[in-house]
C-alpha positions in Angstrom: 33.8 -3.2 65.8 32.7 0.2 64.0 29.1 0.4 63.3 28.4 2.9 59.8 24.8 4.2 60.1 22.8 4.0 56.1 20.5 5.8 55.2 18.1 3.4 56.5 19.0 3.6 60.1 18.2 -0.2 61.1 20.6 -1.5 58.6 24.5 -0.8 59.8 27.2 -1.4 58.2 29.8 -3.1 60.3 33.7 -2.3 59.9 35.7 -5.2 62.3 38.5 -4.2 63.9 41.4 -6.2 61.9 44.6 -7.1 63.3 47.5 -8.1 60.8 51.2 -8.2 60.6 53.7 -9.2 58.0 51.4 -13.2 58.4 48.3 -12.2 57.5 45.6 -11.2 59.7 42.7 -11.7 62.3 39.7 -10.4 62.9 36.2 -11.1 64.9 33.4 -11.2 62.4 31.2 -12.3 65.4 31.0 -11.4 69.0 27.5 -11.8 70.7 28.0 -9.2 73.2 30.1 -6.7 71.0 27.2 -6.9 68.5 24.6 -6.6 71.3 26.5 -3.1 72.8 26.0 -2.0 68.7 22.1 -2.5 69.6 22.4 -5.8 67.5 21.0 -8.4 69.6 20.5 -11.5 67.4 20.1 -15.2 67.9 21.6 -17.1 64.7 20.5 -20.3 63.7 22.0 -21.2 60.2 24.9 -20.1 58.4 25.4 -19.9 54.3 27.9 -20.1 51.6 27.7 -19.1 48.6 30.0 -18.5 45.3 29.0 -16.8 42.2 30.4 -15.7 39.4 31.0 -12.3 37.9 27.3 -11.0 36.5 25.6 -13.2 38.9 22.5 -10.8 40.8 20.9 -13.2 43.8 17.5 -11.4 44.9 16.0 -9.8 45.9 14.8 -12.4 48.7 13.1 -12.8 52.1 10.4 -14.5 53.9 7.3 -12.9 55.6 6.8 -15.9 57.7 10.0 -17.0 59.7 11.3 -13.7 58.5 15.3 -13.4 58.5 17.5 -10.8 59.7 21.3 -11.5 58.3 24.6 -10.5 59.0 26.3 -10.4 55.4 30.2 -10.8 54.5 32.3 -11.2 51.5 35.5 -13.5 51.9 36.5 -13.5 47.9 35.8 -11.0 45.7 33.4 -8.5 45.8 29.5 -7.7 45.6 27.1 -4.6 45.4 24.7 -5.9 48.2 21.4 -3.9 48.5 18.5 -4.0 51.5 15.0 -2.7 51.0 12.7 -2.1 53.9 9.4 -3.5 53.2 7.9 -2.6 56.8 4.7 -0.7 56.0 4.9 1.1 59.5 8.0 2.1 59.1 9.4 5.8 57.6 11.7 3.6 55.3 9.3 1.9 53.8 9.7 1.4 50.1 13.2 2.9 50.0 16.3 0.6 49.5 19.9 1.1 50.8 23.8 -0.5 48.9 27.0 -0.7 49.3 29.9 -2.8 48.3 31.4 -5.5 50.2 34.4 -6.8 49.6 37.2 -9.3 51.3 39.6 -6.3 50.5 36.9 -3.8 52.8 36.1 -6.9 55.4 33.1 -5.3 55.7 29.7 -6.7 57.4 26.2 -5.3 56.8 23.6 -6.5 59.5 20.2 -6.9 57.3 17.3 -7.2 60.1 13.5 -8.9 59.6 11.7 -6.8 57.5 13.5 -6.2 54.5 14.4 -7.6 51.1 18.4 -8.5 50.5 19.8 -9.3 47.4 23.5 -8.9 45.2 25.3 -8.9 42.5 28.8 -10.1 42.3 30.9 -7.1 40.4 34.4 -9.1 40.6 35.2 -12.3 39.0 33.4 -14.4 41.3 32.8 -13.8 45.3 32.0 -15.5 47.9 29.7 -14.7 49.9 28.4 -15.9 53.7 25.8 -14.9 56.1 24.1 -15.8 59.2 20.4 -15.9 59.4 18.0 -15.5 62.8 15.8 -17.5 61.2 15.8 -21.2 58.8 15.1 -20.9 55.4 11.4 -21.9 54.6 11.5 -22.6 51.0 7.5 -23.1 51.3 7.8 -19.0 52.6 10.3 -17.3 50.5 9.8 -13.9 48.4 11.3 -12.6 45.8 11.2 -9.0 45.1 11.8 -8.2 41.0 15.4 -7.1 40.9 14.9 -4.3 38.5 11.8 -3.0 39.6 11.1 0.6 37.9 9.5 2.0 41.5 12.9 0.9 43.1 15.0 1.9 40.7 18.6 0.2 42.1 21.1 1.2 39.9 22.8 -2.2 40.0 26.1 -1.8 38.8 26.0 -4.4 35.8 27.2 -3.8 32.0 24.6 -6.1 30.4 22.2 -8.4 31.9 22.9 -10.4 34.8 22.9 -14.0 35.4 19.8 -14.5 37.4 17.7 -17.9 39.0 14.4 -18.9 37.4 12.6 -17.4 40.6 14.6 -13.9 40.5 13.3 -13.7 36.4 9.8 -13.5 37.6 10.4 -11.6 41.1 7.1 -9.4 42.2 6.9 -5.9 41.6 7.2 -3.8 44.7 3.5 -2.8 44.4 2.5 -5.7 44.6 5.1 -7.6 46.9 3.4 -9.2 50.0 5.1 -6.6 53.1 5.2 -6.9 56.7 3.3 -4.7 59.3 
């Protein structure tokens, strides 16, 4: 496992190591200890599944209580998949990494506490799953308004996207509850 440093240098990028021959191929997408020698030393509790279809933006979402870190893959399709670090002490505060993940790529991006994830699905439809260090709390979840002028993500959407009811009326940045 190849870890990519961001911009953000909490969030990594993760490139497996794939093995394939003329039947297809294999590769570990998780590895306790491999992950833990990458300085990634996470305790899972849920995974989730999702498909959505071409236009379809999901976020920007996260929890301040039972705050999730997430390790994000794409197994169909692809997505623009963006982070923003809402950590108040932290020197990243405010400013958001992306980057594509696709099956084709088999790229991983490790998300921890402390930060805002959404994405928007720029094939047909992808599928997307991720494993969380924490349970969802519906009674705790965030949204973050997707196209926030502070942020400025330059989503890579012609038209508007397909959004839920709760990602319409997301919070500005400015005045987004944050962590410590």
């Amino acid at each position: 496992m190849k870890a990519i440093p961001t911009a953000i240098p909490e969030v990594l990028l993760l490139e497996p190591k794939v093995f394939g021959d003329d039947r297809g191929y294999f590769y570990e997408s998780w590895n306790k200890r491999t992950f833990a020698e990458l300085g990634i030393d996470a305790d899972f509790v849920q995974d989730n599944h999702s498909k959505s279809q071409q236009k379809v933006l999901r976020g920007l979402h996260y929890q301040i209580q039972h705050a999730q870190g997430k390790l994000v893959r794409v197994t169909a399709g692809a997505v623009y998949d963006v982070a923003v670090d809402l950590r108040r002490s932290s020197p990243s505060f405010g400013l958001w990494v992306g980057f594509t993940l696709s099956a084709e790529n088999k790229r991983m991006a490790w998300i921890p506490p402390g930060f805002a994830h959404g994405f928007c699905v720029t094939s047909d439809s992808a599928e997307f799953l991720y494993k969380t260090t924490d349970y969802w709390s519906p009674a705790h979840e965030c949204t973050l308004l997707w196209n926030d002028p502070q942020l400025a993500i330059p989503w890579p959407l012609t038209g508007e996207p397909l959004l839920a009811a709760k990602d319409v009326v997301g919070t500005p940045f400015g005045q987004a509850e944050t962590f410590a």
